[in-house]
Residue, then its C-alpha position, 0 to 999 in steps of 0.5 A: x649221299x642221293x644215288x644217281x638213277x645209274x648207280x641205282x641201277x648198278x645196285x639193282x642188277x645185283x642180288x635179289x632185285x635182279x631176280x624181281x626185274x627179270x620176272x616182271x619184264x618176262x611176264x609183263x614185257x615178254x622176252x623181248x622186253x627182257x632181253x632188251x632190259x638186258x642189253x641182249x637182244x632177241x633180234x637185231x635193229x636195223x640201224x637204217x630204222x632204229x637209227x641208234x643214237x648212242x648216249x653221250x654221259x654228258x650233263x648239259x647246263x644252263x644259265x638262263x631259260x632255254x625256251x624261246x617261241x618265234x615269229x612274235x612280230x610278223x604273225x600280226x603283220x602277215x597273216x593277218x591276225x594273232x592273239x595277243x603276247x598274254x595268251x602266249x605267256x601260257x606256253x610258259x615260253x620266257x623268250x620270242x623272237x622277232x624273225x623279221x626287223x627290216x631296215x624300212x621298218x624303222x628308216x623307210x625313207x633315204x636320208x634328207x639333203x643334210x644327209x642325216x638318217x631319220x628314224x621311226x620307231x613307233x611300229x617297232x615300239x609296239x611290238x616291242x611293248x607289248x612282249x616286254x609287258x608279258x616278261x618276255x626276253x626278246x631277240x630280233x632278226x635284222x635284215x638289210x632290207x629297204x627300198x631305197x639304199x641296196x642292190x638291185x634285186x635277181x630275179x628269182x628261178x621258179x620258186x613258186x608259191x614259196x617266192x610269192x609268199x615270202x617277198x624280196x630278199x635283203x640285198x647288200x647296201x650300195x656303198x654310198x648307204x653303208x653308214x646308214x645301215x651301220x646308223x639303222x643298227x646302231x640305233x635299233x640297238x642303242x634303243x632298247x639295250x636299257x643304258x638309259x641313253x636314248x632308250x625307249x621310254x618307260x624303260x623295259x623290263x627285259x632290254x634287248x641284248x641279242x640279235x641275229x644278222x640276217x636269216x638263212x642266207x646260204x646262196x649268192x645267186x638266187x636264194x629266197x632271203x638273202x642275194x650276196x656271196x659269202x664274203x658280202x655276207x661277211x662284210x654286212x656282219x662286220x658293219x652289223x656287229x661294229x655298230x651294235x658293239x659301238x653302242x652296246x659292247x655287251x650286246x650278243x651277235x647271232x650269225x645268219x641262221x643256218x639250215x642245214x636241212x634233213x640230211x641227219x634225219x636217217x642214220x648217216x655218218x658224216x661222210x656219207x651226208x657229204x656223199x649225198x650233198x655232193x651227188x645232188x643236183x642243182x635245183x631252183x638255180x641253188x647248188x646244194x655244195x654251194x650253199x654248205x660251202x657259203x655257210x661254212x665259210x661265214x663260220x671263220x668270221x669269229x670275231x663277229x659273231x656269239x652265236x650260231x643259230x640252226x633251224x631244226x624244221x624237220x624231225x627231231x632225230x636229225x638233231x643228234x647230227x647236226x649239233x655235233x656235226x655244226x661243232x666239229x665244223x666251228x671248231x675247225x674254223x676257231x669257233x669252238x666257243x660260241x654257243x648254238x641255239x636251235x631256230x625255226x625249231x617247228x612243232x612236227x616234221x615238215x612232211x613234203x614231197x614235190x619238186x623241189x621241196x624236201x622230203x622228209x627220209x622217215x616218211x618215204x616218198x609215196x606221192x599218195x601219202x603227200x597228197x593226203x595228208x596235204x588235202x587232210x590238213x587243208x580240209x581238217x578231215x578226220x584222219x591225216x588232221x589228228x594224226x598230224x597234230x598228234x606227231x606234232x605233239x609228241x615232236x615239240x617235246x621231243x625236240x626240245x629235250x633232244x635239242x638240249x642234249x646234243x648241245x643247244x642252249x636255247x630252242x626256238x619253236x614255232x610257228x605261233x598260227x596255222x594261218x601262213x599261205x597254204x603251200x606245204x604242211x609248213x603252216x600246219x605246225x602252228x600252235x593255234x588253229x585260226x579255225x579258217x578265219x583271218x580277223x576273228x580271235x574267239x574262234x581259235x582253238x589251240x592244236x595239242x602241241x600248245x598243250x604239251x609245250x606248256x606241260x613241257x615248260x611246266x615240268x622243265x621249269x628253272x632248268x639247270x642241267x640236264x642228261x640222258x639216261x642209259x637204259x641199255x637200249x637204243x630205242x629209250x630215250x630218257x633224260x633226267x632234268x635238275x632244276x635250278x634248285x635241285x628238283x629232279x624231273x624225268x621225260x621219258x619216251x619210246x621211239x623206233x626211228x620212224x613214223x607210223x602213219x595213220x592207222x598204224x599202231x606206235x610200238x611200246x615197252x615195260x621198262x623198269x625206273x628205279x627209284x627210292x621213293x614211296x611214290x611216283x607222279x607220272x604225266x602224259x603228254x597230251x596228244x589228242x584233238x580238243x583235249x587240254x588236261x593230260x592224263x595222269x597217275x599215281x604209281x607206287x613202287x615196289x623193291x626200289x622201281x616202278x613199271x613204266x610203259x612207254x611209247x612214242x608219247x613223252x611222259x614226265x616222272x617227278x618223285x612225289x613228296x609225302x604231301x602229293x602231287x607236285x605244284x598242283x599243276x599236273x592235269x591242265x598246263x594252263x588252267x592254273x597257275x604254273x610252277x616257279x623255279x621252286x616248283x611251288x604254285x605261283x599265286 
């Protein structure tokens, strides 16, 4: 019987192989590096800075591909250009999402004197083609939006630039429109769920089956995307779910994405994130207790919803605590059942520091760094630019691993182009850079993360399960993944808990990977500006391990089969074919 990685350390902390270990780590690694082997330590970690997140022993497992891209709608729409679904194939993504399917979309008019709703579907339709021709799974945001059947709008306290950008809110449909909404969804619905009744024509490939009702829609006075209190929204999503369910019982509701923002990203127990929620002030006509009290309370609507979707747009560390923290609170409220996915999981960090926007804890909250790494990025300077996407690159990976090991099931990442409305480093996590052009496509050039995603998808190709490893040391973050057919793949990386900035060097360590094989295949994510083939090496071991350095760059361990490299595909995530879920070239 295959032993796991903890059993063969187990067998390697005893006899002669002890003695090999402790001897590489002291002369390779230093004491330190010995004494954190040994779960000793030579000097304490601030929990403030290592921010410890301990491991849980549990195998996560997925029933379906957990990755999903997003905006794959409104990016052609907005910002005025996007490359076309077959070039996002090559993130090796299997999901999009649509984040902005408005009820003007398809009834842009009020019904006539009979009183019957008239649909149109043709924009919808292409949208919808063209990701389903590229095998994508779809799922959809669908907002209450129109300009003829809803609340008036509040006007808005001063959001600035964010306002402007971002457009109206959904309000709740006047009385007299209620059916016509419950119509809009049931007829989007009944569209594309591939019944064979009153479907879209041909057929899809991949019919639709989940959508979200509404997005971030925490606040009854003055919120950015939604004007209601929490018991309009639970009204709306009874209608919503209803209608879809009438339709299409099979059909999954995610309820109103959550964001929960930042307040996990240093090491905070609940009870102190509670303190901070409370002791903040009211901003923007928002009340921070308010808007966690409004989600919560959504929450008890359990018979509405599948789903519940938070959006992870800061680092990847606060994912350790909301997901358990989102958990307890379902749980308490008779939600334990429903499924969480990650949305708006954004490449890198938001890194901001202005009134009224977050400030992200691991940066601090010097002006002058903001100021910056704005200017760098908007000029593409040599310095904060590489710097940022190279954090970014690291992050998406990151995220993505730690997200499935604290109990999502899916993860949404985006966005797709750097070409939103410049107001914060929000556009700058893109994917693809537009090279400051709004029409032109054969400029773009696609931003490290792109590459490191679609290593990352590559790697994790067909995931079955997944679990973190236990190196004995709060800064390794290793995780051991198991394909649907039993291949094994490790992503491993180093991580202090904050962030060196530009100029700053990233920590690293030895640290020994136990292994039975002859060989194995090592893969770096790549980090760099106008690089796309990762770096790679062969790695023979000796006594049953490997030496390993890792730093704050993912790196991805398969063990190599006697005839070499696995799938071919290790250099250059998209130049060749990728892996299926046997790990074999896909010709």
């Amino acid at each position: 019987m295959e032993q796991t990685f903890e059993q063969k350390t187990k067998k390697q902390h005893i006899g002669k192989y002890v003695l090999v270990v402790v001897l590489v780590l002291a002369v390779v690694g230093g004491l330190g590096a010995l004494a954190q082997f040994l779960g000793i330590g030579t000097q304490a970690i601030p929990p403030e800075v290592a921010n410890p997140i301990p491991v849980s022993g549990i195998t996560r497992t997925f029933s379906e591909d957990p990755f999903i891209i997003e905006y794959g709608r409104e990016e052609k729409n907005i910002p005025g250009k996007r490359q076309p679904a077959s070039f996002w194939k090559k993130t090796g993504a299997t999901w999009v999402k649509f984040n902005d399917m408005s009820w003007s979309v398809v009834e842009p008019f009020k019904p006539g004197a009979d009183g019957k709703d008239h649909f149109f579907f043709t924009d919808l339709d292409t949208s919808v083609r063209e990701w389903d021709d590229q095998d994508f799974n779809i799922f959809m945001v669908l907002r209450s939006l129109n300009t003829w059947g809803i609340r008036d709008q509040i006007p808005f306290c001063d959001h600035g630039a964010i306002q402007f950008n971002l457009g109206a809110p959904s309000r709740m449909p006047l009385p007299e429109n209620e059916q016509s909404y419950k119509n809009f969804i049931a007829a989007v619905v009944d569209r594309y769920n591939g019944d064979g009744k009153n479907d879209i024509t041909p057929a899809l490939k991949h019919p639709i089956k989940v959508y979200e009702i509404e997005s971030e829609a925490a606040g009854d006075r003055a919120n950015l995307f939604f004007q209601g209190t929490s018991t309009d929204y639970k009204h709306l999503l009874d209608m919503a779910t209803s209608a879809a369910r009438s339709v299409d019982p099979t059909v999954k509701i995610i309820l109103n994405g959550t964001n929960l923002r930042d307040f996990y990203a240093t090491n905070r127990t609940d009870a102190q994130v509670d303190a901070d929620i409370a002791a903040m002030p009211e901003q923007n006509c928002v009340d921070p207790q308010a808007m966690i009290n409004w989600v919560l309370d959504t929450f008890s609507a359990t018979t509405n919803y599948d789903i519940v979707e938070n959006h992870e747009n800061a680092g990847w560390r606060q994912i350790y605590g909301n997901a358990p923290r989102l958990r307890k609170e379902l749980t308490a409220r008779g939600g334990q059942d429903k499924d969480l996915w990650v949305g708006d999981g954004t490449q890198g960090p938001i890194a901001d520091y202005a009134e009224g926007i977050d400030v992200h804890p691991a940066f601090g909250k010097d002006t002058t760094f903001y100021n910056n790494l704005l200017n760098g990025l908007k000029n593409r300077d040599t310095t904060y630019y590489p710097w940022y996407h190279r954090v970014t690159a690291q992050d998406v990976i990151k995220k993505n691993v730690a997200a499935l090991d604290a109990g999502y099931t899916h993860v949404t990442t985006g966005l797709l182009m750097n070409n939103w409305p410049d107001f914060t480093t929000f556009p700058h996590v893109g994917f693809v850079d537009d090279n400051g052009t709004t029409t032109d496509l054969t400029d773009d050039k696609p931003f490290p993360s792109f590459y490191s995603y679609a290593l990352m998808t590559q790697k994790l190709a067909g995931l079955k399960t997944l679990r973190r490893l236990n190196f004995n040391n709060d800064r390794i973050f290793a995780y051991e993944a198991v394909s649907n057919v039993g291949v094994k793949t490790y992503v491993l990386w180093y991580d202090d808990g904050t962030y060196q900035l530009p100029g700053q060097t990233e920590p690293s360590i030895v640290v020994p990977f136990l292994t039975d094989a002859a060989q194995v295949f090592v893969t770096t994510a790549i980090t760099e500006m106008n690089k796309d083939t990762a770096d790679t090496q062969t790695l023979t071991a000796s006594g049953g391990k490997v030496d390993i350095t890792l730093g704050k760059t993912p790196l991805f361990i398969e063990i190599l089969p006697p005839s070499g490299a696995p799938c071919q595909i290790a250099a250059n995530p998209i130049a060749v074919a990728p892996c299926n879920k046997e790990k074999k070239p896909v010709v």
